[in-house]
C-alpha positions as CSV (number, residue, x, y, z in Angstrom):
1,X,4.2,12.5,48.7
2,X,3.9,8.8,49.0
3,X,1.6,7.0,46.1
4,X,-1.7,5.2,48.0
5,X,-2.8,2.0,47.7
6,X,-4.9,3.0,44.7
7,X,-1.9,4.2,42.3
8,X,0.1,1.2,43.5
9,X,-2.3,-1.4,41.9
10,X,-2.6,1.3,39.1
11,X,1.3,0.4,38.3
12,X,0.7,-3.2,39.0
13,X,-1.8,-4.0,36.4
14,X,0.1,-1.8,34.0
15,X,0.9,-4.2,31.1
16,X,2.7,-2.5,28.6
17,X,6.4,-2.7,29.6
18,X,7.1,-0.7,26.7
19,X,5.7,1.6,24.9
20,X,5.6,1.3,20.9
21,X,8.0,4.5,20.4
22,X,11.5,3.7,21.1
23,X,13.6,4.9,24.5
24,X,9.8,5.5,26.0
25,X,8.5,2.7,28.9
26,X,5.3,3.4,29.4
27,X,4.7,2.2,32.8
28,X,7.9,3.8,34.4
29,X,6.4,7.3,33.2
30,X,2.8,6.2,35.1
31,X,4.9,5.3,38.1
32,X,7.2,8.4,38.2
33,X,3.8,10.8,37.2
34,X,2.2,9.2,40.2
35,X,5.6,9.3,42.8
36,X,5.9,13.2,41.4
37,X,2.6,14.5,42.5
38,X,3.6,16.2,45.7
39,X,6.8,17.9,44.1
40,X,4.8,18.6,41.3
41,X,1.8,20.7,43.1
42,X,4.6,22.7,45.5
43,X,6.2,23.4,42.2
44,X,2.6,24.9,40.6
45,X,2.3,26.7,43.9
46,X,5.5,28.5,44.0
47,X,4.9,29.3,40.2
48,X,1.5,31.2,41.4
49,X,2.8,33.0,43.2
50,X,5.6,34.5,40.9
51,X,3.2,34.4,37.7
52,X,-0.1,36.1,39.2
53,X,2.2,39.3,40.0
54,X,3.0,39.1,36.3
55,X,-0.2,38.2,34.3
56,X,-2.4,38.5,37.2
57,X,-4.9,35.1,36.5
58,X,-8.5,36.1,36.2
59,X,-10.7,33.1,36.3
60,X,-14.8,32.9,36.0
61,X,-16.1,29.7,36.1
62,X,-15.0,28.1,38.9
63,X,-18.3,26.7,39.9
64,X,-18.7,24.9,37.2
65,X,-15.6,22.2,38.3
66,X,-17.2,19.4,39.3
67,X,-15.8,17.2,42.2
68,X,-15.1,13.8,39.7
69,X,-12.1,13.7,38.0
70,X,-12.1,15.8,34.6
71,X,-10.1,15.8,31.7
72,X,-9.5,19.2,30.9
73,X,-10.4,20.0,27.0
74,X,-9.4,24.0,25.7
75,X,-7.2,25.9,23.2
76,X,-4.3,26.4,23.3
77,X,-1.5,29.2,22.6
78,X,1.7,30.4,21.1
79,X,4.5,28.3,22.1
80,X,2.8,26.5,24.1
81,X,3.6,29.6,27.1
82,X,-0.4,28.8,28.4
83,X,0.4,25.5,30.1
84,X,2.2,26.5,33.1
85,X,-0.4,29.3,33.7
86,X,-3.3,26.9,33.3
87,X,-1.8,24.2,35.9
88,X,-0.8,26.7,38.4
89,X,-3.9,28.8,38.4
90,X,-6.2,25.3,38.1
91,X,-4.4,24.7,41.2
92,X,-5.0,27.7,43.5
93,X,-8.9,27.7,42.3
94,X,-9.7,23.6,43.1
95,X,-6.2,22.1,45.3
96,X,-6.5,19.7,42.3
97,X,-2.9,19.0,39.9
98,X,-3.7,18.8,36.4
99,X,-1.0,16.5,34.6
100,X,-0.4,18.4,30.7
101,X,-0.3,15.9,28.4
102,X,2.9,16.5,26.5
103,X,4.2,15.2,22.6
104,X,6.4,11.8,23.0
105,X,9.5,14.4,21.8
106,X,10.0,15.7,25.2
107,X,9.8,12.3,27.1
108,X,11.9,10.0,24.6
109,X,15.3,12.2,26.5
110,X,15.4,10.7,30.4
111,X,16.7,14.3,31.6
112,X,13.6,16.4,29.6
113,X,11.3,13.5,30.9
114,X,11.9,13.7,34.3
115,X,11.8,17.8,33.8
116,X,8.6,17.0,32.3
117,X,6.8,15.0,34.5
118,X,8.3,16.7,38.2
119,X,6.3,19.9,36.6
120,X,3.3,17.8,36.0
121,X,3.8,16.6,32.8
122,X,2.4,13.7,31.4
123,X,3.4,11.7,27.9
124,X,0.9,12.4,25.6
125,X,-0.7,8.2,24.7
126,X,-3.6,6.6,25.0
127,X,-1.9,3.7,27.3
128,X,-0.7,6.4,29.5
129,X,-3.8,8.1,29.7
130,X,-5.8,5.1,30.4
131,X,-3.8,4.6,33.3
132,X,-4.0,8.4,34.9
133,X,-7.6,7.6,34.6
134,X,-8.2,4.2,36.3
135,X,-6.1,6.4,39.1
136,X,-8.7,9.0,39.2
137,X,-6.3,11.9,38.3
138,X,-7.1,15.5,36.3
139,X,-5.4,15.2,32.8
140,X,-5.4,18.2,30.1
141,X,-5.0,18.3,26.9
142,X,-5.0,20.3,23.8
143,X,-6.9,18.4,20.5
144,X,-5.3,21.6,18.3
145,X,-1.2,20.3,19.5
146,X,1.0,22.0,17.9
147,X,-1.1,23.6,14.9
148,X,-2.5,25.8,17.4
149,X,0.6,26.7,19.2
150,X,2.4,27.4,16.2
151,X,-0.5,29.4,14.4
152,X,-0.7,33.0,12.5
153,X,-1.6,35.6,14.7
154,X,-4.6,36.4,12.6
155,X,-6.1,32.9,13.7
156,X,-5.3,33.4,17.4
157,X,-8.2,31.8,19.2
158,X,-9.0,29.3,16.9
159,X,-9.6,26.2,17.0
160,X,-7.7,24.2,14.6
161,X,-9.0,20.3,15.7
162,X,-9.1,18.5,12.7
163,X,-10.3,15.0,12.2
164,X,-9.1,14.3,16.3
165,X,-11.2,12.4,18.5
166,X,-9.1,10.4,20.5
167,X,-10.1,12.3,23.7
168,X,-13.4,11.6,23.1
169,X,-13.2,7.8,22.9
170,X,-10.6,8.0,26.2
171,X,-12.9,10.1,28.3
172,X,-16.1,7.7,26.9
173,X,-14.4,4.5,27.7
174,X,-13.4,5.2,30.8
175,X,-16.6,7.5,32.4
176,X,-14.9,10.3,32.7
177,X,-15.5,13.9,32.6
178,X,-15.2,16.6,29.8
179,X,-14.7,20.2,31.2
180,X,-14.2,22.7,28.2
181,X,-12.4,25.7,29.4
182,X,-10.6,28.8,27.1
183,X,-8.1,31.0,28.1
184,X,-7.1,34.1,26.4
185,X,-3.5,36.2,27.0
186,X,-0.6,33.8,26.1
187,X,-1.3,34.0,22.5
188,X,-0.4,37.9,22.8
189,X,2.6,37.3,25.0
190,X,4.3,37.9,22.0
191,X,4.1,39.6,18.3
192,X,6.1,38.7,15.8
193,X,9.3,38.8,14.0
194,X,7.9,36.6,11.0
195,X,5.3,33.8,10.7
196,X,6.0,30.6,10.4
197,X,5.7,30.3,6.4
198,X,7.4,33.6,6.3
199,X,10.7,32.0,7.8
200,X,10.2,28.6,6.5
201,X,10.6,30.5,3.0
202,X,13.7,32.8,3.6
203,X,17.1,32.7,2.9
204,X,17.6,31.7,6.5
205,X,14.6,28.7,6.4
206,X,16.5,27.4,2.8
207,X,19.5,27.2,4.6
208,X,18.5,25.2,7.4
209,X,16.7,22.7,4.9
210,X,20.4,22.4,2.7
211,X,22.3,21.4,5.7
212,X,19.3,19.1,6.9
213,X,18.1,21.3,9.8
214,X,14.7,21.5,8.5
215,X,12.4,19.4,7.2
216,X,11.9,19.6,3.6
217,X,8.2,18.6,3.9
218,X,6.8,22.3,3.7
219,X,5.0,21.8,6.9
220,X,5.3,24.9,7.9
221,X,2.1,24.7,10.6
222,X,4.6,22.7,12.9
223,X,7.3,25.2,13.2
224,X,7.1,28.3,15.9
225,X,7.2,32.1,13.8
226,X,10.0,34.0,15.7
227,X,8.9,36.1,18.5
228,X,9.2,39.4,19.5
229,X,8.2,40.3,22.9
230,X,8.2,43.5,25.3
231,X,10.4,46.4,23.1
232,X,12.0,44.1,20.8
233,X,13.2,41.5,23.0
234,X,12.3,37.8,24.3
235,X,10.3,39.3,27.0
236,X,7.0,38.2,27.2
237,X,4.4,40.9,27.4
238,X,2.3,40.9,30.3
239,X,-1.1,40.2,29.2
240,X,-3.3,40.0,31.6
241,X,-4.6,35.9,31.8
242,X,-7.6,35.3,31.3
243,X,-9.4,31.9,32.2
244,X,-12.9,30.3,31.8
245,X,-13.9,26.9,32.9
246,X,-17.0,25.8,30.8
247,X,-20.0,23.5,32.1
248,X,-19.2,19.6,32.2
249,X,-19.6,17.0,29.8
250,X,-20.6,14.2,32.0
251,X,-19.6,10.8,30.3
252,X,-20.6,8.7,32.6
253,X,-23.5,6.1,31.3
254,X,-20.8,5.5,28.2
255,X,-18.4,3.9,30.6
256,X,-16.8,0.8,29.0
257,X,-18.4,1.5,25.3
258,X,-16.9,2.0,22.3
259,X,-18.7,4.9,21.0
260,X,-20.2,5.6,17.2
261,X,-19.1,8.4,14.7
262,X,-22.2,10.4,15.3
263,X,-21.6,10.3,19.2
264,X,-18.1,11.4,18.7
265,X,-18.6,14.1,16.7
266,X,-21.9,15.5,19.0
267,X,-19.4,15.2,21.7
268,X,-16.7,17.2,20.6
269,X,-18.8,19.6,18.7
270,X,-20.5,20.2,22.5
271,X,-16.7,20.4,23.5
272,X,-15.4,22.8,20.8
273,X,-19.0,24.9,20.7
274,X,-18.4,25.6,24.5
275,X,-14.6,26.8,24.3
276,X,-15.4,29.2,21.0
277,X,-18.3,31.2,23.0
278,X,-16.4,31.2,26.6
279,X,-13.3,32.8,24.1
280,X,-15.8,35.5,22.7
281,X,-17.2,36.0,26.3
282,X,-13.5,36.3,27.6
283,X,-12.3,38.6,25.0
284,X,-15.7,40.9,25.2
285,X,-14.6,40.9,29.2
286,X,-11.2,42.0,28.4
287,X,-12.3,45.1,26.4
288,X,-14.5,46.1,28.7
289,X,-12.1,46.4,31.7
290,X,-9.2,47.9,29.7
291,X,-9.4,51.0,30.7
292,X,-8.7,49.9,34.1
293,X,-5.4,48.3,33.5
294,X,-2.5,50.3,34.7
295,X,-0.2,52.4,33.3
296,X,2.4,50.0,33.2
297,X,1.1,47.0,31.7
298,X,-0.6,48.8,29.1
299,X,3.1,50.5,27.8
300,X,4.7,47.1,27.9
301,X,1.9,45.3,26.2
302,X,2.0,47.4,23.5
């Protein structure tokens, strides 16, 4: 798929030439994001159809996407495994690509960028974002990163936010729309082995740190717990996926402002209030309709 007139100006008035983190050009990644879109959506469409005979995607809320651009706002899971499911599924329900904002790690490598961005893949910075928008394309992201991908189980389905705001002000600034959405399933594709602090502490984590593997900063919310899928192995079990798409947060009338604490913080609490009761609804849905799972995928999810 050819980029339109509208995505060509996009990359014309780009003025960054690079991007503050080393090895990362800020406007090449807009241009390759926008050239990628076709290969990127037959990508997501061929995934569908392998993942829904696996974790067979069950989405309510459809409705409620509204026919603007959005910038999807949710939780996210272990390992980061819900990301592909989200863009794929978002896909079949609205014919609309969702680009995942991603941590500059994977895009400061030119092979893992261009892996990245061909899946729909998008570097995670507030120049780059600013762009997708002025070009009128669906973004997602995850306020929680990594300290929700790499939590305990017993705070699945928690929101682990912080002080971050940044989406906010981006989605303010530019008019756009918030749509909260939840998901639950890829936080149970696997159990595991040990936690992250677990690890981080044993013989094998004191190790790593000794022969400058592993960070000796004891931030043990950023590393992944080892996991332990279907039986034993690295086989993720197949939860069923279960998907919610929230009402909208129309930004609109703040469109070019730069927007006070108090609105912020109303803003994301509407946000993060939204994604913690379609989590409960989705999980109250899920027991309810377990006995009508088959035989199959309740022995391997076990």
């Amino acid at each position: 798929m050819s980029m339109d007139d509208g995505d060509k100006r996009i990359i014309e008035t780009t003025t960054l030439a690079k991007d503050d983190h080393k090895d990362i050009d800020v406007a090449e990644i807009v241009a390759d994001s926008l050239a990628a879109e076709g290969a990127a959506r037959q990508r997501h469409t061929t995934l569908y159809s392998i993942l829904r005979r696996i974790f067979s995607p069950t989405v309510v809320g459809q409705e409620n996407i509204p026919p603007t651009p959005v910038l999807l706002v949710g939780n996210h899971a272990l390992l980061a495994l819900d990301v592909p499911l989200i863009q794929s599924t978002f896909l079949h329900e609205s014919g609309r690509l969702v680009r995942a904002m991603g941590d500059r790690v994977l895009f400061g490598n030119p092979t893992v960028r261009k892996a990245m961005i061909s899946q729909g893949g998008i570097l995670g910075h507030p120049e780059v974002c600013a762009r997708m928008m002025e070009a009128g394309k669906d973004l997602l992201v995850f306020p929680g990163g990594s300290y929700e991908v790499n939590k305990p189980a017993n705070q699945r389905y928690q929101l682990k936010w912080k002080e971050r705001y940044g989406f906010v002000k981006l989605a303010a600034m530019h008019g756009y729309t918030i749509l909260p959405f939840a998901t639950i399933g890829p936080d149970e594709f696997y159990g595991r082995y040990m936690e992250s602090a677990q690890w981080y502490n044993s013989t094998l984590g004191k190790l790593l740190i000794r022969l400058g593997l592993l960070s000796a900063d004891g931030r043990t919310d950023l590393l992944p717990p080892i996991p332990k899928g279907v039986w034993g192995t690295l086989i993720p079990k197949p939860e069923r996926f279960y998907m919610s798409i929230g009402k909208p947060i129309y930004l609109r009338e703040y469109k070019g402002q730069t927007l006070a604490q108090h609105q912020l913080e109303a803003i994301r609490n509407e946000a993060s209030a939204s994604i913690d009761t379609q989590i409960r609804d989705l999980l109250l849905a899920r027991a309810q309709n377990a006995e009508r799972e088959g035989w199959l995928r309740r022995l391997l999810i076990r």
